[in-house]
C-alpha positions as YAML, in Angstrom:
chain: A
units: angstrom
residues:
- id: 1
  name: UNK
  ca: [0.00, 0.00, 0.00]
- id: 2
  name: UNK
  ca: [1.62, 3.37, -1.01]
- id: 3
  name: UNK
  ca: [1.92, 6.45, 1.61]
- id: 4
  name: UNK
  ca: [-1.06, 8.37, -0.20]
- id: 5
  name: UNK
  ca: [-3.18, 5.67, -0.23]
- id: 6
  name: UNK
  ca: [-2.84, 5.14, 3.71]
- id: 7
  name: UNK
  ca: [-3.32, 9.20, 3.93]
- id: 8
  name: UNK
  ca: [-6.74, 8.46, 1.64]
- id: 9
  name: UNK
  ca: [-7.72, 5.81, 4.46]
- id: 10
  name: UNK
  ca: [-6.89, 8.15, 7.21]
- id: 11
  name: UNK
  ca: [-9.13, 10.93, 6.02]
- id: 12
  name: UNK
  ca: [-12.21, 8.28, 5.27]
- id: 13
  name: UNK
  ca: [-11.87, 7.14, 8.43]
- id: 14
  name: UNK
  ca: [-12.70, 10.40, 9.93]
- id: 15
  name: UNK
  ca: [-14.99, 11.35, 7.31]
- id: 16
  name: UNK
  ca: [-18.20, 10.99, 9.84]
- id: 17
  name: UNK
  ca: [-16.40, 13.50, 11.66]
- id: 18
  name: UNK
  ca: [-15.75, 15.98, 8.58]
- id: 19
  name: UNK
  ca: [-19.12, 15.80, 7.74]
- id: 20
  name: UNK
  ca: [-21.31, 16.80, 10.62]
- id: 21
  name: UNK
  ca: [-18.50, 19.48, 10.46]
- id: 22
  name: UNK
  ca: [-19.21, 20.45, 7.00]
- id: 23
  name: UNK
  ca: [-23.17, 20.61, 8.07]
- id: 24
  name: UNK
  ca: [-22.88, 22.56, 10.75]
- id: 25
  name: UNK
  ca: [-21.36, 25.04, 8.52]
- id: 26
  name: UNK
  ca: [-23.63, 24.23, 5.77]
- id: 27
  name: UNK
  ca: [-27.33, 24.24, 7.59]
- id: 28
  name: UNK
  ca: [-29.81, 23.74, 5.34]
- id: 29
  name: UNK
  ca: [-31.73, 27.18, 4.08]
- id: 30
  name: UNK
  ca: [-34.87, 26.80, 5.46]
- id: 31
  name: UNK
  ca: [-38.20, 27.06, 2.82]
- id: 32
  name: UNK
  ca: [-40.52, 29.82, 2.10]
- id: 33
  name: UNK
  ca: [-44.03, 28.22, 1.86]
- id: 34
  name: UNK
  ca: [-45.81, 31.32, 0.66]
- id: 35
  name: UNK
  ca: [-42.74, 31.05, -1.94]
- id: 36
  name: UNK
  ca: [-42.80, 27.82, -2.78]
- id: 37
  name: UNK
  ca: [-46.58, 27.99, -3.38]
- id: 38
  name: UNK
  ca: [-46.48, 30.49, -5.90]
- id: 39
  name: UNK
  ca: [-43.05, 29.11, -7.90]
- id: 40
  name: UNK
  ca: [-44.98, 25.65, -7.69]
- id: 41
  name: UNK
  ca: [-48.00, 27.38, -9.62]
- id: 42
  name: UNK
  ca: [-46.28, 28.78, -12.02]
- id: 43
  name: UNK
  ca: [-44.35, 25.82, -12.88]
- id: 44
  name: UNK
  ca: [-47.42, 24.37, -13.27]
- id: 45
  name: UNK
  ca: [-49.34, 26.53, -15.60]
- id: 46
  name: UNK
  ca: [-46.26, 26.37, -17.90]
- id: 47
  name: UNK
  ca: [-46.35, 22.29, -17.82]
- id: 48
  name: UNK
  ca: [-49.78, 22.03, -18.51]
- id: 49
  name: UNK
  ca: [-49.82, 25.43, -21.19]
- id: 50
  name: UNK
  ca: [-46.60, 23.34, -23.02]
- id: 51
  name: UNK
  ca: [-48.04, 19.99, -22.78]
- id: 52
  name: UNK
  ca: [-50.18, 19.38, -25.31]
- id: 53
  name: UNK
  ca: [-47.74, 21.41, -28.47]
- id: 54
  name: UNK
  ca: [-45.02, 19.41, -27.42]
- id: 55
  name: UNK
  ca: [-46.88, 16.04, -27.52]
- id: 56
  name: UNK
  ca: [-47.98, 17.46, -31.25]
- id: 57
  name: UNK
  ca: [-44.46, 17.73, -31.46]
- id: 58
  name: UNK
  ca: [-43.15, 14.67, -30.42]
- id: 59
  name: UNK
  ca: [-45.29, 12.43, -32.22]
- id: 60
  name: UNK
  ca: [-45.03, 14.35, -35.40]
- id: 61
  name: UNK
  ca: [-41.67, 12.93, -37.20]
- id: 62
  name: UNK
  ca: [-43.13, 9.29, -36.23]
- id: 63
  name: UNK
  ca: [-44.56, 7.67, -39.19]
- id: 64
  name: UNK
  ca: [-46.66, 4.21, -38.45]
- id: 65
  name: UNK
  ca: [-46.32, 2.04, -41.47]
- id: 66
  name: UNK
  ca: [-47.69, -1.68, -41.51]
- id: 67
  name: UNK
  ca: [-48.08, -4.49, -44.01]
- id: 68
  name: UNK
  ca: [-51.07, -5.89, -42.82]
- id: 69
  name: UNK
  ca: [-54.99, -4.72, -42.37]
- id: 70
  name: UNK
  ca: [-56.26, -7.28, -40.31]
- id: 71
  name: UNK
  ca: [-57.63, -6.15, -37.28]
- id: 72
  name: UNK
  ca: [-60.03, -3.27, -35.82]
- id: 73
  name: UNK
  ca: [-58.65, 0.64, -36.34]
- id: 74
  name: UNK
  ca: [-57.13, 1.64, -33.44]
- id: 75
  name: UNK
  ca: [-59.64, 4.44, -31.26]
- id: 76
  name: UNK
  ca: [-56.43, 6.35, -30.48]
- id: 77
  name: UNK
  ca: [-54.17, 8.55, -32.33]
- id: 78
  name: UNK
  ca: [-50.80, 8.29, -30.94]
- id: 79
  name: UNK
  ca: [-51.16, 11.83, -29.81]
- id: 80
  name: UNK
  ca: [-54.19, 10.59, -27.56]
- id: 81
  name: UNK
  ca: [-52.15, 7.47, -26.64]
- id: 82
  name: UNK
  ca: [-49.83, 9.29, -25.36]
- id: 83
  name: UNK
  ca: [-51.95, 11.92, -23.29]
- id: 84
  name: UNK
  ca: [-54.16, 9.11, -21.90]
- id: 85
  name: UNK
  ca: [-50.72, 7.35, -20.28]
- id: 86
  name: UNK
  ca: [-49.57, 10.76, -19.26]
- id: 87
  name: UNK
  ca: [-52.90, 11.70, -17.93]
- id: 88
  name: UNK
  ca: [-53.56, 7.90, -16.07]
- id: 89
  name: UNK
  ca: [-49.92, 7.90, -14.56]
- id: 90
  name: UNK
  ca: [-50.14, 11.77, -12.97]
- id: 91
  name: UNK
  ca: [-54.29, 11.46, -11.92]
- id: 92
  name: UNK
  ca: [-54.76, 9.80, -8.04]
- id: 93
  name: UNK
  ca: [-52.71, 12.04, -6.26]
- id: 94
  name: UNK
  ca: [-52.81, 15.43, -4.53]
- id: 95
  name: UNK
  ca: [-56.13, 17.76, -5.08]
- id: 96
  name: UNK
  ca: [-53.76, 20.40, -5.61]
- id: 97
  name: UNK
  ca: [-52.55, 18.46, -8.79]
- id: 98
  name: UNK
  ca: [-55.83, 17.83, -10.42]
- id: 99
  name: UNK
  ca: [-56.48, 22.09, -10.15]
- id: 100
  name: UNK
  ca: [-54.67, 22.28, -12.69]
- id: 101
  name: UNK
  ca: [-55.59, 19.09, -14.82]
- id: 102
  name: UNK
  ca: [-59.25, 19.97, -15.94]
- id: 103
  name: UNK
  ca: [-58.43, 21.66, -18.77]
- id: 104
  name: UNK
  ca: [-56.43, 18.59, -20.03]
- id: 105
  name: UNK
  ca: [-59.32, 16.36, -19.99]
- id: 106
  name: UNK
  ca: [-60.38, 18.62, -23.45]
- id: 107
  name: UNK
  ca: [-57.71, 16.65, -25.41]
- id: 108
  name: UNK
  ca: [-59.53, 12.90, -24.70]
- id: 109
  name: UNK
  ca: [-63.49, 13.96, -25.05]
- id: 110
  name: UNK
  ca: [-65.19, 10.79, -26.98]
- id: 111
  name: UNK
  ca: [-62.06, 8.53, -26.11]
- id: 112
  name: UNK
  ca: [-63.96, 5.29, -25.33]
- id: 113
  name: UNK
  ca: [-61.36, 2.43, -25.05]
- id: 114
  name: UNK
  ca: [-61.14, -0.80, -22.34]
- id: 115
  name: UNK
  ca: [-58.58, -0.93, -19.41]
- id: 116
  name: UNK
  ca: [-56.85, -3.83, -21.51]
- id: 117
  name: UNK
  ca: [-56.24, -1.10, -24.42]
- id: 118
  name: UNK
  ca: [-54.45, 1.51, -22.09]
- id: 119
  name: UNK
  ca: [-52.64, -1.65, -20.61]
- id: 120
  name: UNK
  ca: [-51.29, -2.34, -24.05]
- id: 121
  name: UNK
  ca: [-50.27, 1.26, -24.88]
- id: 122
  name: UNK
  ca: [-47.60, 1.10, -21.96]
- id: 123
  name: UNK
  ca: [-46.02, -1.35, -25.07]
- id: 124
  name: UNK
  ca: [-46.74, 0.12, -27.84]
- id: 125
  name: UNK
  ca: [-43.28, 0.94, -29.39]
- id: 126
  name: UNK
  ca: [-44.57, 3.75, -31.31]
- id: 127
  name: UNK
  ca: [-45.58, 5.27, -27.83]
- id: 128
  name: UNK
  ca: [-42.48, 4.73, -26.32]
- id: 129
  name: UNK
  ca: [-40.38, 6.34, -29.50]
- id: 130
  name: UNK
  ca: [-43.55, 9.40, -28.74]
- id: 131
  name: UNK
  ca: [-42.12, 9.27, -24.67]
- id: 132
  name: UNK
  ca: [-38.20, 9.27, -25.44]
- id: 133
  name: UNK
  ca: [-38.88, 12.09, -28.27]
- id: 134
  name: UNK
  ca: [-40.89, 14.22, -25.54]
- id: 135
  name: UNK
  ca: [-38.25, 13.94, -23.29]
- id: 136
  name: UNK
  ca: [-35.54, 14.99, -25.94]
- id: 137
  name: UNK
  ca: [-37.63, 17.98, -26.59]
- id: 138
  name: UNK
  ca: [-38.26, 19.20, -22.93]
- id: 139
  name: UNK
  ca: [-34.61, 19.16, -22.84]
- id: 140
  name: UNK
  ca: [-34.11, 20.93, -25.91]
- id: 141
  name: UNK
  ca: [-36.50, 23.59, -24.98]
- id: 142
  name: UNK
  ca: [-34.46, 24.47, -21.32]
- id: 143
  name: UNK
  ca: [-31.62, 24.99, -22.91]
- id: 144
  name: UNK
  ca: [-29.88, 21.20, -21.49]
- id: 145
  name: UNK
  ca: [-26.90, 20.81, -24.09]
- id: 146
  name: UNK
  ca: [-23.87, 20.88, -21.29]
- id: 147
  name: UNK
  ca: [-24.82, 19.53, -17.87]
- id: 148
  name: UNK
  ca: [-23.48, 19.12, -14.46]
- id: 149
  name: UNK
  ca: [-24.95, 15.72, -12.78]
- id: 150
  name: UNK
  ca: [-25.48, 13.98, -10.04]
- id: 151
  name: UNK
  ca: [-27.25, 10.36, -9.88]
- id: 152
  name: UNK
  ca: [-29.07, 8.07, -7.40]
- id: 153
  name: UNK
  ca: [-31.01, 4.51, -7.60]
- id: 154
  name: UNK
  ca: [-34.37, 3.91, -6.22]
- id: 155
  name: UNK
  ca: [-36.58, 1.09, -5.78]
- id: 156
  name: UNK
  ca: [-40.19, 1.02, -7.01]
- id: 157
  name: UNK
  ca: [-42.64, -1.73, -6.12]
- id: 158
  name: UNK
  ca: [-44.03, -4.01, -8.81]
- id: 159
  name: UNK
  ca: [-47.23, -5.66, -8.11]
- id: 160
  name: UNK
  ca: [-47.44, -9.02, -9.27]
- id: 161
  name: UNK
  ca: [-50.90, -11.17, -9.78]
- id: 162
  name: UNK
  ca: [-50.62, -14.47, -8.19]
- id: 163
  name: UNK
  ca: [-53.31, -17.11, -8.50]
- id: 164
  name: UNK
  ca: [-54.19, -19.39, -5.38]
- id: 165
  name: UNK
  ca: [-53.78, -22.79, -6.99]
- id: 166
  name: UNK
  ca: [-50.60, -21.59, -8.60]
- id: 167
  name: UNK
  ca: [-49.02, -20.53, -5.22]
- id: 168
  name: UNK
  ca: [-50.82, -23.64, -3.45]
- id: 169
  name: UNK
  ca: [-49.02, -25.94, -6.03]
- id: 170
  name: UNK
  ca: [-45.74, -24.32, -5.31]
- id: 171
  name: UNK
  ca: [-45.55, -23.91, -1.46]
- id: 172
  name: UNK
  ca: [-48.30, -26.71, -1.19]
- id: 173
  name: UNK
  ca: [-50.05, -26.48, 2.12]
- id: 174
  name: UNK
  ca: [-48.03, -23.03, 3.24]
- id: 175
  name: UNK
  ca: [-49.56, -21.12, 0.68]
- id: 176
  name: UNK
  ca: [-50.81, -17.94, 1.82]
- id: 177
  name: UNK
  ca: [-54.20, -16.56, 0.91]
- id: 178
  name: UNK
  ca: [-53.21, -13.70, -0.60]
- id: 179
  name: UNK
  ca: [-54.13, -12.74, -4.11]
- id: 180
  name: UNK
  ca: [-50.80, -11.20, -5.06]
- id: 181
  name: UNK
  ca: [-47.03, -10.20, -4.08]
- id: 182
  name: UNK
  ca: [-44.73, -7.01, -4.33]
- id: 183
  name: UNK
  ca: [-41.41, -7.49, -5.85]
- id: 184
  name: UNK
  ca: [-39.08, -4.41, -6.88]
- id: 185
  name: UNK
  ca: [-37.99, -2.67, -9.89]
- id: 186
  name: UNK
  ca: [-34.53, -0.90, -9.42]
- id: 187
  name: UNK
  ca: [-34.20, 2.91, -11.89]
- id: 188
  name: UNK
  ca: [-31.34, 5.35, -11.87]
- id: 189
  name: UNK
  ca: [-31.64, 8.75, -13.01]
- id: 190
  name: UNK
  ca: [-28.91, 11.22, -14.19]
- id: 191
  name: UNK
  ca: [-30.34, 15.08, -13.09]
- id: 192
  name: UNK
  ca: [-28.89, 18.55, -14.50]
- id: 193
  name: UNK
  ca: [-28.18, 20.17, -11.23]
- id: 194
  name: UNK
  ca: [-28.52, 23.50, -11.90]
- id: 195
  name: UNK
  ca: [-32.00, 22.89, -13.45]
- id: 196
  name: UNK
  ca: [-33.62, 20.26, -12.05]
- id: 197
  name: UNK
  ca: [-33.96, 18.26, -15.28]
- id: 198
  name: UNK
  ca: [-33.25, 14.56, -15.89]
- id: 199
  name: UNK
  ca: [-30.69, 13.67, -18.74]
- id: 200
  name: UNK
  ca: [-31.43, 10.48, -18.96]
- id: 201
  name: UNK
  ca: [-33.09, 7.37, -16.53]
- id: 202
  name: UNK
  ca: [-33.49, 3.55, -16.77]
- id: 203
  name: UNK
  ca: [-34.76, 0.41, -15.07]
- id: 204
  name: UNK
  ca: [-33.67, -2.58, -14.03]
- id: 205
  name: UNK
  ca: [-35.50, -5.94, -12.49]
- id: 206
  name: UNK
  ca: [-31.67, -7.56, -11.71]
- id: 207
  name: UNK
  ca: [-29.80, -4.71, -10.38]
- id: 208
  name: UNK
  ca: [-29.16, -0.69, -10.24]
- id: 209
  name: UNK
  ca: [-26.06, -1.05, -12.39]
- id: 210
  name: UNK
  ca: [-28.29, -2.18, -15.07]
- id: 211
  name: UNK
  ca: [-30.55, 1.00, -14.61]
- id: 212
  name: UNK
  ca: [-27.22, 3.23, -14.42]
- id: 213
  name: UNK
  ca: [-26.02, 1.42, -17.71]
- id: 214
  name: UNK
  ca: [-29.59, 2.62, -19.15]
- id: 215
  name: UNK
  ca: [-29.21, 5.75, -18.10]
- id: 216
  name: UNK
  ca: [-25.87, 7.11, -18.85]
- id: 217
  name: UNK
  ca: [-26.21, 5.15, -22.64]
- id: 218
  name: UNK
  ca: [-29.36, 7.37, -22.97]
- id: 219
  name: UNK
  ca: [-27.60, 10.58, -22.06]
- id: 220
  name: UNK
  ca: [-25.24, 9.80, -24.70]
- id: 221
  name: UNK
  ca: [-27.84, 8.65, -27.30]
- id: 222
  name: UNK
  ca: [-28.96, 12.20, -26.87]
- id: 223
  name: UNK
  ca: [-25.41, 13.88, -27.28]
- id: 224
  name: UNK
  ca: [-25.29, 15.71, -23.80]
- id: 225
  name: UNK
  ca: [-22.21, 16.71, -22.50]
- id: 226
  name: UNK
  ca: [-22.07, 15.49, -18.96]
- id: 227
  name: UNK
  ca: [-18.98, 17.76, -17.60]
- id: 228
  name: UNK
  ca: [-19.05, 16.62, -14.09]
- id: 229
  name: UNK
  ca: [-20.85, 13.56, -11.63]
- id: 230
  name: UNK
  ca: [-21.27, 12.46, -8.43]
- id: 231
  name: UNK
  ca: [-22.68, 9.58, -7.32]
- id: 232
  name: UNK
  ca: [-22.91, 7.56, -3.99]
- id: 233
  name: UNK
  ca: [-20.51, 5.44, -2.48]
- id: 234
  name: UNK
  ca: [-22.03, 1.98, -4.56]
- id: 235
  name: UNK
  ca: [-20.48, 3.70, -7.42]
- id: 236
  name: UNK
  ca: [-17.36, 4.50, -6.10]
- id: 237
  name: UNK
  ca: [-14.66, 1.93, -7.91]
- id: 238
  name: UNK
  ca: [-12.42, 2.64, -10.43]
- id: 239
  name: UNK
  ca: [-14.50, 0.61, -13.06]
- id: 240
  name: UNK
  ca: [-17.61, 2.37, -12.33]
- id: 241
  name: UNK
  ca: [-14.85, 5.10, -13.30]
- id: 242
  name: UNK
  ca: [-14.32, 3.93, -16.23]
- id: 243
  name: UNK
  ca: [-17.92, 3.16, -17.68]
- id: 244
  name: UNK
  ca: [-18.76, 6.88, -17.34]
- id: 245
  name: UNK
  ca: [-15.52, 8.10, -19.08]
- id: 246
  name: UNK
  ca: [-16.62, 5.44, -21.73]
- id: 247
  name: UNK
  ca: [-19.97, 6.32, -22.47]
- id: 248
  name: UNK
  ca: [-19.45, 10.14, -21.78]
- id: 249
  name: UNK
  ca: [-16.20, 10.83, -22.41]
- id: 250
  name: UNK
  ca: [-13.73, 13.11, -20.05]
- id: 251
  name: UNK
  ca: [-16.31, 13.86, -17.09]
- id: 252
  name: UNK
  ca: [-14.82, 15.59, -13.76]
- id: 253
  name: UNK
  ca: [-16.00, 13.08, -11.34]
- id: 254
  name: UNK
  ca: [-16.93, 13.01, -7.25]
- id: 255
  name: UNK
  ca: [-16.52, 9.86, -4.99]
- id: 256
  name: UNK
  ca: [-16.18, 9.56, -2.06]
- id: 257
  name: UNK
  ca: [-13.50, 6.82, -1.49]
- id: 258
  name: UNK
  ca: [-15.07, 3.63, 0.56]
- id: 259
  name: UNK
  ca: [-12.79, 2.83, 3.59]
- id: 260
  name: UNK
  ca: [-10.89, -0.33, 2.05]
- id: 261
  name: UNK
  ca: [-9.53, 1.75, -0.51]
- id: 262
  name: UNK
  ca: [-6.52, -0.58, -1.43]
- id: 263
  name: UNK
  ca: [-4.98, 1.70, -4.44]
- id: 264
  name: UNK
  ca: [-5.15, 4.92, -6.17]
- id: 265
  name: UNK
  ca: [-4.92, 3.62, -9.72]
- id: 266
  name: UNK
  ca: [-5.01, 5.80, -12.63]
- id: 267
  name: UNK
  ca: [-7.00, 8.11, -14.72]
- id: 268
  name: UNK
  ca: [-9.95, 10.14, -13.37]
- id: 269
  name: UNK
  ca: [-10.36, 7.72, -10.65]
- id: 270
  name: UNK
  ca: [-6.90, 8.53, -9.67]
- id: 271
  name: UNK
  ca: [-7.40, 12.66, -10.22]
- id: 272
  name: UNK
  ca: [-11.12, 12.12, -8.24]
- id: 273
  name: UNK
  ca: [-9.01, 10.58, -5.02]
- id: 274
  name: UNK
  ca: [-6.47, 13.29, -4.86]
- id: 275
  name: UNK
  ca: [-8.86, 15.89, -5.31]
- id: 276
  name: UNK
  ca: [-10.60, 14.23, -2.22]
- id: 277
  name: UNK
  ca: [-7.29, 14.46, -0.53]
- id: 278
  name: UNK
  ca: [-6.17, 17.61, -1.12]
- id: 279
  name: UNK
  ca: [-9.08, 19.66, -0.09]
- id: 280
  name: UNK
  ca: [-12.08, 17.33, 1.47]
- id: 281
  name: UNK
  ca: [-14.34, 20.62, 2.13]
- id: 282
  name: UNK
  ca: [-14.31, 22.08, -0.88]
- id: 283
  name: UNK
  ca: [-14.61, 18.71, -2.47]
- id: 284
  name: UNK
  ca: [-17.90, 17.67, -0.04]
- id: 285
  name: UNK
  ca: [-18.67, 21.25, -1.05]
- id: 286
  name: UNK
  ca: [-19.52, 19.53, -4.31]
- id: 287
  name: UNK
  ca: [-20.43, 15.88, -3.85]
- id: 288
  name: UNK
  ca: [-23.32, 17.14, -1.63]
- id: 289
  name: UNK
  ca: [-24.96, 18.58, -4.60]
- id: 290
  name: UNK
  ca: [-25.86, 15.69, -5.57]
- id: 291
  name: UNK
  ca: [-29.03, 15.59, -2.89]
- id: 292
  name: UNK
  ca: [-30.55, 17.20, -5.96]
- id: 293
  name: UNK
  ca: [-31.02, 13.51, -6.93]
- id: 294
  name: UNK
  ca: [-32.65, 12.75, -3.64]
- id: 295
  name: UNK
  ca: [-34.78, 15.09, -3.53]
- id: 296
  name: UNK
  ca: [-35.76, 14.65, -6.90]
- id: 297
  name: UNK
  ca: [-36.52, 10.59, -6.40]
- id: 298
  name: UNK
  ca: [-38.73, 12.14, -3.00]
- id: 299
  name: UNK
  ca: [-40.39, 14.46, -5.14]
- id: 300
  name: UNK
  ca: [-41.14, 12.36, -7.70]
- id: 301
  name: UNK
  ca: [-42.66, 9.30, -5.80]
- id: 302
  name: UNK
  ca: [-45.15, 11.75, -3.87]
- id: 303
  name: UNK
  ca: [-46.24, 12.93, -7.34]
- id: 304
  name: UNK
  ca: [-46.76, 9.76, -9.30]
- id: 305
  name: UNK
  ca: [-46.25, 6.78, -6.70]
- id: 306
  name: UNK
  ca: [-43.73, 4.45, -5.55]
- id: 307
  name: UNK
  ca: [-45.88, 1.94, -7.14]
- id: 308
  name: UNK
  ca: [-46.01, 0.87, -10.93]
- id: 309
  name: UNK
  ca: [-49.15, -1.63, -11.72]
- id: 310
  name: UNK
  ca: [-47.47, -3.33, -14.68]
- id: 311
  name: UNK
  ca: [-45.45, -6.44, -14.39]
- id: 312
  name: UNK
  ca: [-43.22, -6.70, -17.91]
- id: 313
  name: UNK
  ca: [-40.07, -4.88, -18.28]
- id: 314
  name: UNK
  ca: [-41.10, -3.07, -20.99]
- id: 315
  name: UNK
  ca: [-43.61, -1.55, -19.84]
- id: 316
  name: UNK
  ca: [-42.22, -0.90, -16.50]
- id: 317
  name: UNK
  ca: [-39.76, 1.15, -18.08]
- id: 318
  name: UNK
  ca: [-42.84, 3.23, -19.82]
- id: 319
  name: UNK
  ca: [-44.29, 3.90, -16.63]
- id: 320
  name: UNK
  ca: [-40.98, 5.22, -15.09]
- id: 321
  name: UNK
  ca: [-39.98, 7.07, -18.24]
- id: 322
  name: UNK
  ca: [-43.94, 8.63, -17.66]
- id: 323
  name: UNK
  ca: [-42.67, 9.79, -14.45]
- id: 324
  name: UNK
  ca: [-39.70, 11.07, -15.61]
- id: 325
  name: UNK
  ca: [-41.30, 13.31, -18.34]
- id: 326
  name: UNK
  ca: [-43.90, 14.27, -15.27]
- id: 327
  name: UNK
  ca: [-40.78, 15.65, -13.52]
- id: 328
  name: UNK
  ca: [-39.37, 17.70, -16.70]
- id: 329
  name: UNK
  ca: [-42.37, 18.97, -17.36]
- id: 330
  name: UNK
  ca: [-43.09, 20.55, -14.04]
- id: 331
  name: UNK
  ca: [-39.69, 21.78, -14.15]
- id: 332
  name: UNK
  ca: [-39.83, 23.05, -17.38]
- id: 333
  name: UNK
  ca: [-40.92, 26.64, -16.27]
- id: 334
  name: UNK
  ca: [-38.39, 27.27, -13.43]
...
């Protein structure tokens, strides 16, 4: 083990100690509710005012093209495919939401479909091309070209239909009587933190790595320039390192170094641990933005849920990318 490698373990190990330091110099600013009230109106008059052009928008460069007939005519448009999810996933929650959600229901008069049909729509590809293009525009439209990140994982709950005889046949006699279970869905979302916006998100039914992979590839697929990241100590590794520099290219990272730190190694992993070393405060300074991400995950399952009612990973994925867009959109007008 080198000498600076020891002094990296040496400062970890009184990290606890740095940081209640650093917060106690760093309280957090306490909110304005008469503020907040009025800034959270007028975001939301600009989602719902931008809403429906950019939906025209999104789905306007998609062209449907099939080489059959068979079959009924579909009772959607894509454009009202894509409202109905958007409208479905955001209705159920706070009255203070639906204020603002009566004009929307305009956009779906004489929309008569089954629950099955808006079931299927969470897989419709042409949807989800309609989803990823509305997200590429809400970016587009604040301005996100360059971007300062941070990232976190959260788990959502996936319910799961489970018939009697089938769970009676597996755990034979010590089958329970309930008519279902809740297994978890890991995402990951990269956020701009200067505006609130996410870059780019994924999910994952084997682990957050897979979500993280999602999301950074998507943030590239969309050509954003991700200049800096911090993440939390499960990312903190020289390959995790790596992957980001891979997918999007020279980015200024911050990790905190885990206490078994056994070498410094090279690169930006290398340049992220001295930087750590050098000056810890101003680099916490940093890394702390990243609660951005946290409060951003909070925010987001009080909106929409921290439940999703579909089952296949493909449509999982639509119903996290429709809270995603949910998020950009009510950010849109900050």
């Amino acid at each position: 083990m080198t000498q600076r490698t020891k002094e990296v373990r040496e400062v970890v190990a009184k990290l606890d100690e740095i940081i209640d330091k650093y917060k106690k110099e760093h309280p957090a600013p306490k909110r304005d509710w008469r503020t907040y009230e009025q800034e959270f109106a007028r975001r939301a008059r600009t989602c719902f005012n931008e809403l429906e052009p950019l939906v025209d928008e999104a789905v306007s460069s998609i062209n449907i093209t099939t080489g059959e007939n068979r079959g009924n005519e579909p009772k959607l448009t894509l454009k009202q495919k894509v409202l109905v999810l958007l409208l479905k996933h955001f209705c159920g929650k706070s009255n203070r939401s639906m204020e603002w959600m009566t004009v929307l229901f305009l956009w779906l008069t004489n929309v008569d479909v089954s629950y099955k049909t808006i079931e299927r729509l969470y897989s419709d590809e042409a949807v989800m091309l309609a989803i990823f293009n509305l997200h590429s525009l809400l970016l587009k439209k604040k301005g996100v070209d360059k971007s300062d990140c941070s990232g976190d994982g959260t788990g959502h709950a996936v319910y799961v239909a489970q018939h009697y005889a089938t769970s009676a046949k597996k755990l034979k006699d010590k089958a329970k009587e309930n008519s279902g279970t809740l297994k978890f869905v890991y995402s990951f979302a990269l956020m701009d933190i200067h505006k609130r916006m996410y870059i780019g998100y994924g999910t994952s039914f084997k682990s957050e790595k897979g979500a993280f992979e999602k999301a950074i590839e998507m943030a590239k697929e969309l050509g954003i320039k991700v200049e800096s990241l911090r993440l939390d100590k499960y990312y903190s590794a020289e390959a995790y390192v790596n992957l980001c520099q891979e997918h999007l290219g020279n980015v200024r990272m911050y990790l905190i170094p885990k206490s078994n730190i056994a070498h410094l190694g090279i690169g930006e992993w290398c340049s992220n641990v001295y930087r750590f070393l050098e000056d810890t405060k101003a680099f916490l300074e940093e890394y702390f933005k990243r609660n951005q991400s946290e409060s951003g995950i909070a925010e987001d399952k009080k909106r929409t849920g921290w439940k999703f009612a579909q089952k296949r990973e493909d449509r999982v994925a639509t119903a996290y990318g429709l809270s995603v867009t949910w998020h950009n959109l009510l950010w849109l007008g900050a």
